[in-house]
C-alpha positions in Angstrom: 0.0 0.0 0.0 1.7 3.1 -0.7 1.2 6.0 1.5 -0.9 8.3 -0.5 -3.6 5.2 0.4 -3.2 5.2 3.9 -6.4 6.1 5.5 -6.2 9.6 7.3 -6.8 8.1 10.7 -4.3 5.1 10.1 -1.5 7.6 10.2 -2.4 8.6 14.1 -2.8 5.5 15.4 0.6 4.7 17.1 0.9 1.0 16.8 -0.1 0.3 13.5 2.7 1.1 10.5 2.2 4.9 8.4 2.9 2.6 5.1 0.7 -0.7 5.5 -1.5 -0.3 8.7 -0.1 -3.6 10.4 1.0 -3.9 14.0 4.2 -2.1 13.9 5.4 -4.2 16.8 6.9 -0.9 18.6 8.1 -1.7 21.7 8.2 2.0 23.4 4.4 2.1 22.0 3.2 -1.1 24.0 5.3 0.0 27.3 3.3 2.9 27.3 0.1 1.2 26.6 0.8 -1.3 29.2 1.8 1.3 32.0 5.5 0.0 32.2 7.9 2.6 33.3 9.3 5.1 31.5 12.3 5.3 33.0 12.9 1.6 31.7 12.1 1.7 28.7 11.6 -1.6 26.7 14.3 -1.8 23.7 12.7 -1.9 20.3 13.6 -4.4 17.4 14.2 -1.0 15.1 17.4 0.6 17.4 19.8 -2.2 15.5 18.2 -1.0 12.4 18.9 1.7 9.3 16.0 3.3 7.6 16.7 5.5 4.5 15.7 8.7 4.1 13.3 7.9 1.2 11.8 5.2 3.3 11.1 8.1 6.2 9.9 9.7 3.2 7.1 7.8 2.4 5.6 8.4 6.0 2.3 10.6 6.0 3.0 13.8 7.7 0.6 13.3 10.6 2.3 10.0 11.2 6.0 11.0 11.3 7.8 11.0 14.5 4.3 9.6 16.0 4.0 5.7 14.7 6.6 3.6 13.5 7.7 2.3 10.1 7.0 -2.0 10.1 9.4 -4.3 9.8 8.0 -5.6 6.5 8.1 -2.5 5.1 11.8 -1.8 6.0 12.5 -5.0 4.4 10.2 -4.8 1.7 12.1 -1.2 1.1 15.2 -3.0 1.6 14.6 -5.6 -1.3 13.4 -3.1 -3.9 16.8 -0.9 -3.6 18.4 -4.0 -4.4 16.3 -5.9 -6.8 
């Protein structure tokens, strides 16, 4: 789904990917859900990761720096710069 399709509300909801509306699987998202701490943070799969600036990109503008980028659309993002 590219973003331009995203439904407008998708973009807001912090758990679900900008680009394809699937469970982003953040883990600072669900710590907060869940109450845990803030001062111990849970690690996230996506610190040991690189996302391109066109990737970032692609993110609607209510979305960025508010809910994550999947990690089948980082690798699906991955595969097309190499294919």
């Amino acid at each position: 789904m590219k973003p331009s399709e995203c439904a407008p509300d998708l973009a807001l909801h912090a758990s679900l990917c900008p680009l394809c509306g699937q469970d982003n699987r953040c883990a600072q998202q669900a710590s907060s859900a869940s109450g845990t701490s803030a001062a111990t943070p849970l690690p996230c799969w996506c610190v040991a990761q690189t996302f391109a600036p066109a990737l970032l990109a692609q993110v609607p503008a209510a979305a960025q720096g508010r809910a994550c980028v999947c990690a089948a659309c980082l690798a699906a993002f991955a595969s097309a710069q190499h294919a």
